[in-house]
TORDO-709183 format. One record per residue (C-alpha): z, x, y; residue number from 1. Coordinates in steps of 0.02 Angstrom, whole numbers, plus 50000, padded with zeros to 5 digits. Last residue first. Example, Ala and Ser with C-alpha at 12.3 -4.5 7.8 and 13.67 -1.06 7.14 Angstrom:
! residues 2
R;pz;px;py;num
R;50357;50684;49947;2
R;50390;50615;49775;1
This chain:
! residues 365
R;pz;px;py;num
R;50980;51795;51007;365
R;50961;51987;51003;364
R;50857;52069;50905;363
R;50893;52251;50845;362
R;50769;52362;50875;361
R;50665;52406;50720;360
R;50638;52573;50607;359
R;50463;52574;50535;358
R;50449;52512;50349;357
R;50380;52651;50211;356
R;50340;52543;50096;355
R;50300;52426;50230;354
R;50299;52228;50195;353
R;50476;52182;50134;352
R;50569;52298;50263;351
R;50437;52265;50373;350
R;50521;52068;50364;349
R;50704;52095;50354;348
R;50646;52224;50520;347
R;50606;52064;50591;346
R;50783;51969;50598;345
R;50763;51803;50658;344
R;50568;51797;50618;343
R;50627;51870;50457;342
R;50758;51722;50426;341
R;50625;51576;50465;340
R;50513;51654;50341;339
R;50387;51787;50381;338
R;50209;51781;50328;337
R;50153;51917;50213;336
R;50147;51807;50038;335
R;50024;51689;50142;334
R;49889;51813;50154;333
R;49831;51959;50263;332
R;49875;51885;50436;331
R;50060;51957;50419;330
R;49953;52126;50422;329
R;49922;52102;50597;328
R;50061;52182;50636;327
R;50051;52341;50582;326
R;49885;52353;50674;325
R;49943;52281;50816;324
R;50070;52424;50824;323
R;50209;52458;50692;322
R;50364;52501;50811;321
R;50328;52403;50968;320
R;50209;52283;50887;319
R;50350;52233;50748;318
R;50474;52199;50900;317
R;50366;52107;51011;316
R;50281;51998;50866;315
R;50474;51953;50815;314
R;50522;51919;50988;313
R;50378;51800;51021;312
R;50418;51708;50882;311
R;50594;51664;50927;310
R;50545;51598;51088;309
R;50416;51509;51067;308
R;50515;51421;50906;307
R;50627;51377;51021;306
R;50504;51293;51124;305
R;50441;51191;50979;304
R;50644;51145;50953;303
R;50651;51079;51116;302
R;50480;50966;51061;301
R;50576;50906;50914;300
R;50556;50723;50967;299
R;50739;50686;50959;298
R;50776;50862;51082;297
R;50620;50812;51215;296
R;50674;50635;51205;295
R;50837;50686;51261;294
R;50792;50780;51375;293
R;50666;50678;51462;292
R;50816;50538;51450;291
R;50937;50658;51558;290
R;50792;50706;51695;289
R;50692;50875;51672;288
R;50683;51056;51688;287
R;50701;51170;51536;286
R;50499;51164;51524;285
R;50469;51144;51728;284
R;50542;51327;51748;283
R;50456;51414;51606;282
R;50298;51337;51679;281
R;50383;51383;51862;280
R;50407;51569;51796;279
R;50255;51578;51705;278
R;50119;51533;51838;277
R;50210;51647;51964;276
R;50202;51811;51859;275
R;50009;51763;51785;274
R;49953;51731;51984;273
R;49829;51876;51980;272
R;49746;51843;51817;271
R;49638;51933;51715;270
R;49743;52095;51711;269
R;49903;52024;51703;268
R;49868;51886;51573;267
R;49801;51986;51421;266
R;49980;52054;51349;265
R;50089;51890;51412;264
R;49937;51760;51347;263
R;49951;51874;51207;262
R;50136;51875;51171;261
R;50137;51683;51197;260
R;50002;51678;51054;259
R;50094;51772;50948;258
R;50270;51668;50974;257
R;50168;51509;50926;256
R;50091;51562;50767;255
R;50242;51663;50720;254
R;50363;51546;50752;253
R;50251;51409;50670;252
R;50250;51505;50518;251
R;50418;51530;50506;250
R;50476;51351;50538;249
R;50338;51296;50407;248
R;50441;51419;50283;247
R;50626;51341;50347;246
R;50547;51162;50339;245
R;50494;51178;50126;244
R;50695;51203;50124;243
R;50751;51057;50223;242
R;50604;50933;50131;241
R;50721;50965;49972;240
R;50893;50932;50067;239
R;50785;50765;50125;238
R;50736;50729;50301;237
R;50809;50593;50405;236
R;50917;50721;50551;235
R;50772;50841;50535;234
R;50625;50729;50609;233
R;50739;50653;50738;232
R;50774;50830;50805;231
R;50917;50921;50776;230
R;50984;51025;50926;229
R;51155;50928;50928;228
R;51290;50899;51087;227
R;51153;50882;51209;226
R;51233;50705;51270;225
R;51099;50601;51171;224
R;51098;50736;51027;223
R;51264;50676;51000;222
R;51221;50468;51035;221
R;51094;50527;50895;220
R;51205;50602;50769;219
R;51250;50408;50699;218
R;51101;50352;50698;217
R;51033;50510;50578;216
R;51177;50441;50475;215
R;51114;50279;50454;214
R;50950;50324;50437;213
R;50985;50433;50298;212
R;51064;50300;50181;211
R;50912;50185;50226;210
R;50804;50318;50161;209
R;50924;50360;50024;208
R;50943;50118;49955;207
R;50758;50104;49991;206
R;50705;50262;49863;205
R;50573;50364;49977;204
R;50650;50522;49950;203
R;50531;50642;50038;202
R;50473;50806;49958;201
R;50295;50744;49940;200
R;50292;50740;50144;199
R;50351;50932;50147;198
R;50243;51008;50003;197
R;50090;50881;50070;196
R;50132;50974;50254;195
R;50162;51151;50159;194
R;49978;51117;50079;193
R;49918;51086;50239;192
R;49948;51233;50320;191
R;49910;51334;50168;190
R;49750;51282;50165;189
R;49704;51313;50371;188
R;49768;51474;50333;187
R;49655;51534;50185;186
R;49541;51586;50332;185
R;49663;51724;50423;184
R;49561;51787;50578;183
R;49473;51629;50620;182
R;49638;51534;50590;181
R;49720;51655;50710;180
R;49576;51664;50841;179
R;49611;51461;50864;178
R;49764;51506;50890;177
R;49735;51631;51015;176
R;49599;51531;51084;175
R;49750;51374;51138;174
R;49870;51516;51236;173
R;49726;51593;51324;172
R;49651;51447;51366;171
R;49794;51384;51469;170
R;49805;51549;51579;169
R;49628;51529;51587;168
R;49648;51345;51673;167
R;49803;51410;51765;166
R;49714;51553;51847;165
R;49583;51434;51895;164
R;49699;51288;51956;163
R;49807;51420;52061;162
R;49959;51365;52038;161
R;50070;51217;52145;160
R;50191;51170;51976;159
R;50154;50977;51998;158
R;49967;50998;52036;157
R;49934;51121;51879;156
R;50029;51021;51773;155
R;49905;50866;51833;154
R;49744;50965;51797;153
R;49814;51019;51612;152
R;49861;50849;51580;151
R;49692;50752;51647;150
R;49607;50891;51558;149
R;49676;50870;51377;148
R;49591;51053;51298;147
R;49545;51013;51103;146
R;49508;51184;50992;145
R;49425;51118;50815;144
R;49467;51184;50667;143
R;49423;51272;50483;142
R;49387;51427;50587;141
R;49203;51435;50553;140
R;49150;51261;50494;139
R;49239;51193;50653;138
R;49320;51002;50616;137
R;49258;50854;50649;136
R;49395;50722;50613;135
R;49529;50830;50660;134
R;49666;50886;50545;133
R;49657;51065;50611;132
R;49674;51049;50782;131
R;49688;51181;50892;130
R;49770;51111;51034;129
R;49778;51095;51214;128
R;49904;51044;51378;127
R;49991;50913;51267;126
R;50123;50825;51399;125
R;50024;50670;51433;124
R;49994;50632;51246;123
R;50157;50666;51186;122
R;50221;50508;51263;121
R;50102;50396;51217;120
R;50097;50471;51029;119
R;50249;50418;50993;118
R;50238;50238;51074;117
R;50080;50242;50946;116
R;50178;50290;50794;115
R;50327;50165;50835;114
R;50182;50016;50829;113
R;50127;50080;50689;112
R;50274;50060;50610;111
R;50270;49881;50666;110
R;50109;49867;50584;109
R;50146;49926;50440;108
R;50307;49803;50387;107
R;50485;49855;50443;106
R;50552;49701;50336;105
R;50399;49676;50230;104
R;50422;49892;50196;103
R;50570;49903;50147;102
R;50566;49728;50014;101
R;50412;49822;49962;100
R;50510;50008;49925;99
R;50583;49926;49774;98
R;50441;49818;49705;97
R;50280;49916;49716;96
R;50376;50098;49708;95
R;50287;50136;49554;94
R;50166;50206;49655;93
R;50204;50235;49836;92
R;50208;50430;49849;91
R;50033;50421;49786;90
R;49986;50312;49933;89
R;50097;50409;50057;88
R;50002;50574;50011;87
R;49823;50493;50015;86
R;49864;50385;50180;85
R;49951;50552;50275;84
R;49807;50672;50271;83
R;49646;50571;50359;82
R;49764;50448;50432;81
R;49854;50625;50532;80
R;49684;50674;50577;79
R;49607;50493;50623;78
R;49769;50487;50738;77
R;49747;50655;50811;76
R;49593;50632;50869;75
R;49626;50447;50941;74
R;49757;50501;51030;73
R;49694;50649;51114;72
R;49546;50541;51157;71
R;49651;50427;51251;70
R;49732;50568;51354;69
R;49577;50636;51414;68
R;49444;50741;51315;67
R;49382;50938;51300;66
R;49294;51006;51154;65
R;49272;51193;51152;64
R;49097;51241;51105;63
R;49119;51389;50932;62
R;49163;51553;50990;61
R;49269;51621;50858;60
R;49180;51770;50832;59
R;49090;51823;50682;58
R;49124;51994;50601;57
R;49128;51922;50413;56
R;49314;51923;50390;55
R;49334;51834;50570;54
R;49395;51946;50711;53
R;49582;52009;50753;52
R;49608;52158;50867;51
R;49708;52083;50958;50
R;49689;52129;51135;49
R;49495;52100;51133;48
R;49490;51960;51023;47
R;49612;51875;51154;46
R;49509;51944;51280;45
R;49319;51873;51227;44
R;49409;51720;51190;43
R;49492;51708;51363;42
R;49309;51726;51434;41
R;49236;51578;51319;40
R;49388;51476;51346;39
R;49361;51496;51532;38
R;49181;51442;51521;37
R;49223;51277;51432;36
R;49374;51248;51552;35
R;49266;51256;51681;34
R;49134;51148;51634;33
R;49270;50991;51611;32
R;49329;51024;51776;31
R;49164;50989;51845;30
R;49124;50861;51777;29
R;49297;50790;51817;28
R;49243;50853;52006;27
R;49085;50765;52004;26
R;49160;50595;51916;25
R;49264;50578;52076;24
R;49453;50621;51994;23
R;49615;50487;51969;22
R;49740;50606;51887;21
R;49813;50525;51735;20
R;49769;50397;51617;19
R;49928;50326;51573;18
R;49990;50307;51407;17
R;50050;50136;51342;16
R;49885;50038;51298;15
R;49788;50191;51215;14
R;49967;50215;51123;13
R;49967;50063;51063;12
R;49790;50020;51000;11
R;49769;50180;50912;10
R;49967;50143;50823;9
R;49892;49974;50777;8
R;49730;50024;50716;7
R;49833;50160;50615;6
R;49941;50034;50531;5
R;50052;50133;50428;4
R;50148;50109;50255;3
R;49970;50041;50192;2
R;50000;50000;50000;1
């Protein structure tokens, strides 16, 4: 059976987000062209600083799509459908009776309904992404690389940067991933198979999920007043879906920290305003009212940022001992990635990878 109605979540959060900046259609055109041509130069850097090209030479270069807030939801909703349905249907069977009396109650479409409110709010604070579960994906990096215009032209506005510097500054971060999966092709794989690892994990026996929700309702009024850093996703998940999380923590980390480092490594000699552009974007992400907080803790966007900050340390420390080179060994397979513990501690991780493992600063916090 359909646990989600995706109409219904498309239909909801096209309804509930706003649209953004109000442009004439000449200067959206010509926004749109510039953020093409800036993800063509920050590709040429990011391969440039990295060192990191496709197995068979190519270059990550394929056209960069770029959509408004409504488009960003309906991408991401045919690419969550497009891997969630098969799971959630196998997960299902047997469960016909049982999980049905769940399920009339909440029913699909209200579910849906939660999806799209989800996806509202995300989608006017997504700047880019390279999105793997898209319905079109890029034959040569297993992705697509999706810049939200009306977001990145209004964070510009509200933070006063240059809008070019900003745009690259942007592209940076969003090619580096996309340079990632270009570098590392069995990525995009194991990606997904720790998301079907994670979802297949879930107890989905009425009497645990309903167990679970109790107490993740009683932790929220905590992580209301900042008294918990668990997100909404962690305070429902299963001890079993716990331990597939620490190995997608790690991986994220390192995805996210990495490109930080480069937008960091690349952005003072291609762009003038890098320094002020960082300290009000750093500025405006631990800014915000009480219930933008909150949300940002439930919705496991603080934790995101964590994870920014974590990873970056890691790729600083092995790059400062083991070079790029060194480094870039984590892109070799899916055995070298670190967990959640190496990105803490990243000499735990040359230790495992060198067999003669540089020496490593300690890393603090």
């Amino acid at each position: 059976m359909q646990l989600i109605d995706w109409r219904v979540a498309t239909a909801t959060a096209t309804r509930l987000v706003p649209p953004g900046p109000r442009l004439p259609l000449a200067e959206a055109v010509g926004i749109v062209d510039d953020l093409r041509d800036l993800a063509a130069q920050a590709d040429e850097h990011v391969r440039g600083y990295t060192g990191l090209a496709a197995p068979d030479g190519a270059t990550a270069n394929s056209p960069v799509t770029v959509v408004d807030r409504p488009g960003w939801v309906r991408s991401n909703v045919e690419g969550f459908r497009s891997l969630l349905d098969p799971i959630l249907e196998t997960l299902t069977e047997g469960r016909a009776v049982p999980f049905g009396a769940v399920a009339s109650t909440i029913g699909p479409k209200a579910t849906g309904a939660e999806v799209g409110a989800l996806l509202a709010y995300l989608a006017t604070r997504v700047l880019g992404q390279f999105e793997l579960l898209g319905p079109a994906p890029d034959e040569s990096t297993g992705g697509r690389l999706t810049l939200v215009a009306p977001n990145i032209v209004a964070t510009e506005r509200a933070l006063g940067v240059d809008p070019h510097d900003f745009r690259l500054w942007v592209c940076l971060h969003e090619v580096t991933h996309r340079t990632q999966f270009a570098a590392a092709p069995w990525l995009q794989g194991h990606v997904r198979s720790l998301m079907r690892d994670y979802l297949t994990a879930a107890d989905l026996d009425p009497t645990a999920v309903l167990s679970r929700l109790r107490g993740a309702l009683g932790s929220l009024a905590g992580a209301a007043r900042g008294g918990s850093d668990l997100s909404l996703l962690e305070l429902v998940q299963t001890p079993e879906q716990r331990a597939v999380l620490d190995r997608v923590t790690g991986l994220m980390s390192l995805l996210e920290g990495h490109a930080d480092v480069v937008m960091d490594g690349v952005g003072p000699a291609v762009i003038p305003s890098v320094a002020a552009i960082r300290e009000r974007f750093e500025g405006r992400r631990r800014s915000g009212n009480p219930l933008e907080r909150m949300l940002r803790r439930l919705f496991g966007i603080d934790m995101k940022l964590k994870q920014y900050a974590e990873g970056a340390r890691f790729v600083r420390a092995v790059v400062e001992t083991a070079g790029m080179d060194g480094l870039n060994r984590v892109w070799a397979g899916p055995e070298l990635l670190p967990d959640a513990a190496e990105i803490r501690q990243p000499q735990q991780w040359t230790a495992r990878v060198f067999a003669d493992p540089p020496a490593l600063p300690a890393v603090n916090g």
